[in-house]
C-alpha positions, 0 to 999 in steps of 0.5 A, spaced: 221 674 467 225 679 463 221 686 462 221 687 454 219 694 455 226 695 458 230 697 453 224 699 449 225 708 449 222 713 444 227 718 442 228 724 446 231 731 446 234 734 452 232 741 456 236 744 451 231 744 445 227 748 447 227 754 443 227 760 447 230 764 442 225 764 437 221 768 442 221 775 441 217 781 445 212 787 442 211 794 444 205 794 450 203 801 449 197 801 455 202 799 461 198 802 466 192 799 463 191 793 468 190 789 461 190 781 463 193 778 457 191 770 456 193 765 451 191 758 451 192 752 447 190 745 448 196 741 444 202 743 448 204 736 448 212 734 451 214 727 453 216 724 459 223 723 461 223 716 463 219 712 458 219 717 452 211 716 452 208 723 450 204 728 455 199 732 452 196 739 455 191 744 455 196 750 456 194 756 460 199 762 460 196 769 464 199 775 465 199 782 467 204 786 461 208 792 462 211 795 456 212 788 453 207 782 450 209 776 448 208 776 439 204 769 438 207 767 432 213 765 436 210 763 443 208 758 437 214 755 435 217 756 442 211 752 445 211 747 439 219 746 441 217 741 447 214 736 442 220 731 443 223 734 450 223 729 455 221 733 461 216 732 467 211 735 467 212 740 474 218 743 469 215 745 463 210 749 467 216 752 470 221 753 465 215 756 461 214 761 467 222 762 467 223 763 459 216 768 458 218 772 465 226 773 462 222 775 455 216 780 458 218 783 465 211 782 467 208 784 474 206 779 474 204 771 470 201 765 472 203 759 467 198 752 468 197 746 465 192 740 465 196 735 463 191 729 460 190 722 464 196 717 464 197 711 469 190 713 472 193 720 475 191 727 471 196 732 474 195 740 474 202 744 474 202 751 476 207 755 476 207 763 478 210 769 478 209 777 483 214 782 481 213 785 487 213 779 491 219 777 489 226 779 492 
């Protein structure tokens, strides 16, 4: 029996379209206030490496700041840079987590994602960071 679904691929982009240049970072003038900041959306969308079928997420990004905020209209263009990028979902998390921790030198930031139901699994992927926990 020949898989029809074989040779059928959406396009997809490699990890390298994610536009972390876009980001940009604000002045936090509160350092020492203990602020914790919490941006959410629920259209974080990527796609899966294997197949190019999209990923839909409720996107969670939480931190404590320092002296730099991340400035919303680009942690838009960012986010929306995935849209095309074939990467699993435990990635994304973390790349997010990586790219925002770079950027903002937080105490510390928690990045989640809800990503919707496909195949009968739902899976959330968290991925942390604790400035003075690491090395």
């Amino acid at each position: 029996m020949v898989d029809k679904y074989d040779l059928r691929r959406f396009d997809t982009q490699k990890e390298d379209a994610i536009d972390s240049e876009v980001l940009e970072a604000i002045p936090f003038d509160y350092p020492d206030s203990a602020t914790e900041v919490v941006y959410e959306t629920a259209e974080f969308t990527s796609v899966c490496p294997w197949t190019g079928l999209p990923d839909f997420a409720h996107l969670v990004i939480r931190y404590l700041p320092e002296r730099r905020l991340v400035e919303l209209k680009s942690l838009k263009y960012y986010i929306t840079s995935f849209r095309n990028v074939g990467i699993l979902q435990e990635h994304a998390v973390n790349r997010i987590l990586q790219d925002l921790v770079h950027l903002l030198s937080p105490h510390s930031m928690v990045v989640e994602a809800h990503f919707r139901e496909r195949g009968g699994l739902k899976t959330t992927a968290v991925a942390r960071y604790e400035r003075d926990k690491r090395p």
